[in-house]
PAZAPA-4460 file (N, C-alpha, C; in steps of 0.05 Angstrom, whole numbers, plus 32768, in hexadecimal, padded with zeros to 4 digits):
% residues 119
    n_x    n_y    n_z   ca_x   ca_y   ca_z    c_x    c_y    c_z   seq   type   mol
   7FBB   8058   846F   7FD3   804D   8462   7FD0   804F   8444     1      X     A
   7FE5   805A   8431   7FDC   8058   841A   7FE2   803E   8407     2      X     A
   7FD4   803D   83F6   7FD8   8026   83ED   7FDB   801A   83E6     3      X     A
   7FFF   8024   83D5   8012   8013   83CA   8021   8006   83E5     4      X     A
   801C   8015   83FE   8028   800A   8419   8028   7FEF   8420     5      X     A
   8001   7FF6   841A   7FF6   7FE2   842E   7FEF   7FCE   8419     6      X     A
   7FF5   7FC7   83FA   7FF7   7FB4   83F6   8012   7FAD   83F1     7      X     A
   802C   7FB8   83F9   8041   7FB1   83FE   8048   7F9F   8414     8      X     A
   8034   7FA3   842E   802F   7F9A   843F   8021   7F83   8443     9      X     A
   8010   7F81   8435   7FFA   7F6B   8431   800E   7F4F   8426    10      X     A
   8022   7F5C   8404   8034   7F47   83FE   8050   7F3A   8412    11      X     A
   8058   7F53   8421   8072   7F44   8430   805D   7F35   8448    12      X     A
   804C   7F3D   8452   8042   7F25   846C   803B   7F15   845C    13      X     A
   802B   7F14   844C   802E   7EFC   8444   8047   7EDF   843A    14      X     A
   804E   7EF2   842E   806C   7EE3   8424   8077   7ED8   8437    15      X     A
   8084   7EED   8445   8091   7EE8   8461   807C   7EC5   8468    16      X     A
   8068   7EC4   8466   8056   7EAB   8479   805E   7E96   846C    17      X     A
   8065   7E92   844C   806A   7E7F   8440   8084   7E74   8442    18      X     A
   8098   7E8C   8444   80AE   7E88   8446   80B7   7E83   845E    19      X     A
   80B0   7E86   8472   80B9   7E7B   8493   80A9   7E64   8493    20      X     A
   8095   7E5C   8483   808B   7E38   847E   809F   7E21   847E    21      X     A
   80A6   7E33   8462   80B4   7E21   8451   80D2   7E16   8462    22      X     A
   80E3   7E36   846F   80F1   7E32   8477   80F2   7E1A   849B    23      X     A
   80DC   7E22   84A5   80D8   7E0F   84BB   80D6   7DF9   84BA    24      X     A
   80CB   7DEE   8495   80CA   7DD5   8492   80E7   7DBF   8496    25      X     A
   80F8   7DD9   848A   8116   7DCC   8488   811B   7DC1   849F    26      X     A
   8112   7DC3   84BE   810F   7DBD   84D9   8104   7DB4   84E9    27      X     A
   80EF   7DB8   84DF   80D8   7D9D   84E0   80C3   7DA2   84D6    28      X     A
   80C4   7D90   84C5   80A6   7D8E   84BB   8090   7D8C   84C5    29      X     A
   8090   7D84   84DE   8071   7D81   84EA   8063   7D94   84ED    30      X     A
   807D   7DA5   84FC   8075   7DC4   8503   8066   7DD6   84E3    31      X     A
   8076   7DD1   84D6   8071   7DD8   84B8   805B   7DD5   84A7    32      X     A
   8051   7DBA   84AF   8040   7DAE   84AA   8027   7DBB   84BC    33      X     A
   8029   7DBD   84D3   8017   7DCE   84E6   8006   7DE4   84DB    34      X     A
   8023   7DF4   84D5   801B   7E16   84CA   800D   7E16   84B2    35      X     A
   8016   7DFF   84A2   8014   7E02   8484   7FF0   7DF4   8487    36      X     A
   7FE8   7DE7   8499   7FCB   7DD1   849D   7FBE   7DF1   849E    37      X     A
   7FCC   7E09   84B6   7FB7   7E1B   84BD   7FB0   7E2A   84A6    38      X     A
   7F9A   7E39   84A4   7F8A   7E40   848E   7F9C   7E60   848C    39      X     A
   7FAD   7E63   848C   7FBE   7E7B   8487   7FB5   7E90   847D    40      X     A
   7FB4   7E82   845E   7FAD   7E91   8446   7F97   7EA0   844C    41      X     A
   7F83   7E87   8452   7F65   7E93   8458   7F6D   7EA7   846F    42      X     A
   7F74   7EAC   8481   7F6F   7EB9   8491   7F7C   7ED4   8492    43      X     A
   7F8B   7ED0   847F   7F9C   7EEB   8475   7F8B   7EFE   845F    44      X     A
   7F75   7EEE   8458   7F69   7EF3   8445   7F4F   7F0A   8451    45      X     A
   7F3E   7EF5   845F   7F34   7F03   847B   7F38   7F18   8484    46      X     A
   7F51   7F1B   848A   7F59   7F3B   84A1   7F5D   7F50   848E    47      X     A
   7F69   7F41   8475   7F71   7F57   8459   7F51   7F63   8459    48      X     A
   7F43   7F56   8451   7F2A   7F5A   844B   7F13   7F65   845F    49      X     A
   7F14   7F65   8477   7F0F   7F70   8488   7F20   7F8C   8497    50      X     A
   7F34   7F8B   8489   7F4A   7FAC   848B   7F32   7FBB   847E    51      X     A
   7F32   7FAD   8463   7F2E   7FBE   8450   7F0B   7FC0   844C    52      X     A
   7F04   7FBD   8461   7EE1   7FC6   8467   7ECB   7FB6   8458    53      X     A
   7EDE   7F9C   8459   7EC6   7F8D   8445   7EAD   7F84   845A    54      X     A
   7E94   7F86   844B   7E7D   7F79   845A   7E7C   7F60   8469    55      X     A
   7E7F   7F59   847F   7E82   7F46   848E   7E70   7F2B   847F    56      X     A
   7E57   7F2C   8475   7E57   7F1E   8465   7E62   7F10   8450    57      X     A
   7E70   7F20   843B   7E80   7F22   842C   7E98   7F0C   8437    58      X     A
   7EA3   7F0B   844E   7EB3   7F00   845B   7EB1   7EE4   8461    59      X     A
   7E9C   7EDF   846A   7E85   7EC6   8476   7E7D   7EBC   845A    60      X     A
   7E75   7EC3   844A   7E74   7EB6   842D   7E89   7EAE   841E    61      X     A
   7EA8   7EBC   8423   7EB8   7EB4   8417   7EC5   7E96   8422    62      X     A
   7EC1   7E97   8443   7ECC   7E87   8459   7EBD   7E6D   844D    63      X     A
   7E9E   7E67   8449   7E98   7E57   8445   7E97   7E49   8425    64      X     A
   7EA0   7E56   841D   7EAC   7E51   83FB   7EC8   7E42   83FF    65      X     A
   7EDF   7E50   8412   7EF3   7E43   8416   7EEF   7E29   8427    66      X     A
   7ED2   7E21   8436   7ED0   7E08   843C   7ED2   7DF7   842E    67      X     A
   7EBC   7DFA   8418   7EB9   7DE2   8408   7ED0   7DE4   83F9    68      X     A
   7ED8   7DF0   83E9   7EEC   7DF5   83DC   7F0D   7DE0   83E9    69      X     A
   7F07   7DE2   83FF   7F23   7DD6   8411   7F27   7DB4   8411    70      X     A
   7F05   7DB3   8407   7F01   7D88   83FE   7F13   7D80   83F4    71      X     A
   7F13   7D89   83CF   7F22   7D82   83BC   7F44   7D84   83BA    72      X     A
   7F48   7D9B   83CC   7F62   7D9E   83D0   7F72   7D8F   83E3    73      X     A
   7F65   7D7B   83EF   7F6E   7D66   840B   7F71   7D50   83F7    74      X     A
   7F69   7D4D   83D2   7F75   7D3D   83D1   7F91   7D3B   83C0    75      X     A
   7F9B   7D54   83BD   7FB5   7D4C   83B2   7FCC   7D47   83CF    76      X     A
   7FC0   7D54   83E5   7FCB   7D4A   8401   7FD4   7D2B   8407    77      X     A
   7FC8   7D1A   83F5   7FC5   7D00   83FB   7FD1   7CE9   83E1    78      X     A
   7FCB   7D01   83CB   7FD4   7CF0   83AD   7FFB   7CF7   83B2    79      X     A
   7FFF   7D11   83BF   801B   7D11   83B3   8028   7D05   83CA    80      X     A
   802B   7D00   83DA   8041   7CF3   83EC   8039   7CD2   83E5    81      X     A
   801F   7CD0   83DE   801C   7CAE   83CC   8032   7CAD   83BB    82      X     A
   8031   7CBE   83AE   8046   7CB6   8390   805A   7CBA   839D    83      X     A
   8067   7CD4   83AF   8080   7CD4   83AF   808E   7CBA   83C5    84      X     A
   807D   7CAA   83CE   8087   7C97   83DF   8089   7C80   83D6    85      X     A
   807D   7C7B   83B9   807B   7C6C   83A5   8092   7C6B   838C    86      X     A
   80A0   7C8A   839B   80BD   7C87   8388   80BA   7CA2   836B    87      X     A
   809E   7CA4   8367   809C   7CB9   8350   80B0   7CD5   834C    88      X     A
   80AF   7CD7   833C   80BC   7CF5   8339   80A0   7D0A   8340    89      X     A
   80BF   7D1F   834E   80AC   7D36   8363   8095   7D43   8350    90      X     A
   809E   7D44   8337   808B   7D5B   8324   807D   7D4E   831C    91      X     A
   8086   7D31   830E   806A   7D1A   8306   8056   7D1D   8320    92      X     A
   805F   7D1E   833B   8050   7D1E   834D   803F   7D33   8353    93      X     A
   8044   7D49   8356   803E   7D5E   8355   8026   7D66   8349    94      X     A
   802F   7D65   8324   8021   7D6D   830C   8004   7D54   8311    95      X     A
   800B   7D42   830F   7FF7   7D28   8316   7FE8   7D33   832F    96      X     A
   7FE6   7D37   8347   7FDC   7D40   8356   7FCD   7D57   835A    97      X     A
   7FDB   7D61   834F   7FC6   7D82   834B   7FB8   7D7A   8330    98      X     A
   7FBD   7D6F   831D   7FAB   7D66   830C   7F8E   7D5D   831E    99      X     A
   7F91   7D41   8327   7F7A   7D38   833C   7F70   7D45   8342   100      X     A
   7F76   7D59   835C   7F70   7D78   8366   7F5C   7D88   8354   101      X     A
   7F67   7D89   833B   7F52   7D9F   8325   7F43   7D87   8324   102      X     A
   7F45   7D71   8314   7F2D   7D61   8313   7F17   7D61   8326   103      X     A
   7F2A   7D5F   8341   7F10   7D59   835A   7EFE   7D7D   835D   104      X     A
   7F0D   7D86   8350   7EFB   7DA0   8356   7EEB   7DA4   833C   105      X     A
   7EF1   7DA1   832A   7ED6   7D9F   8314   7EBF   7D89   831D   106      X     A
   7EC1   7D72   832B   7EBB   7D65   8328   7EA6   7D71   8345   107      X     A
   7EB4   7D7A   8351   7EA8   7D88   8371   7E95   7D92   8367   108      X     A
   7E9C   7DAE   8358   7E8E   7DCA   835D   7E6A   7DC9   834D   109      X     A
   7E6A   7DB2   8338   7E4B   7DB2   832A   7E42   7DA3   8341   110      X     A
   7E41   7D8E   834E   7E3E   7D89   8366   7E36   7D99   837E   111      X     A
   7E47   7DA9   8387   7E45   7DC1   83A2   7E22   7DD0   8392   112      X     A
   7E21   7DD9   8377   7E12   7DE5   8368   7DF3   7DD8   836A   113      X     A
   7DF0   7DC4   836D   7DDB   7DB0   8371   7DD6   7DB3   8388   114      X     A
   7DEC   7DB4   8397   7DDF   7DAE   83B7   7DD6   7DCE   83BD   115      X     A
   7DDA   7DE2   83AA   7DD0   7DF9   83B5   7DE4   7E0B   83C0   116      X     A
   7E02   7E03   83BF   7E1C   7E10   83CC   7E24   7E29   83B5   117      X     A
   7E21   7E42   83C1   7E27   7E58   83AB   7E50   7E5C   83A2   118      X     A
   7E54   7E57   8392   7E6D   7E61   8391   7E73   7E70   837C   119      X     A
***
């Protein structure tokens, strides 16, 4: 496949995944919520990367980077429906939340570094 194709390809499946998310959410969210919990990205990332002949190691080291990595990001999961149920505005909420998010990951990663976690 050449390979303005196949990363033509790589961007509409993807897209396409975000965008049938988003739209399912309009219908239920749980379901939405389901798809959006599964590791998507990662796993789109995976098969991209395994198309394209990466060392299966290479693969297995990235997987376990996206473990730890997945801590810090469970907590804007929890800060923003706090605020928005608290009445905040969506972007005060938002911006505030992913703020936390970067914090908890600076605050993660010299940490992971100690314990010996390569990233």
């Amino acid at each position: 496949m050449r390979p303005m194709l196949y990363y033509a390809l790589k961007v509409f499946i993807s897209a396409l995944l975000i965008v049938g998310i988003s739209e399912i959410a309009k219908r239920s969210s749980g379901l939405a919520a389901l798809l959006a919990a599964l590791p998507l990205t990662s796993l789109l990332a995976f098969v991209w990367l395994h198309l394209e002949a990466t060392p299966p190691r290479d693969i297995a080291d990235l997987s376990i980077q996206i473990f730890w990595l997945v801590i810090p990001s469970l907590l804007l999961f929890l800060l923003l429906p706090l605020m928005l149920r608290h009445g905040w505005n969506f972007w005060l909420s938002l911006a505030l939340s992913m703020a936390a998010t970067a914090g908890f990951y600076l605050t993660l990663l010299p940490l992971l570094r100690r314990m010996g976690v390569q990233l």
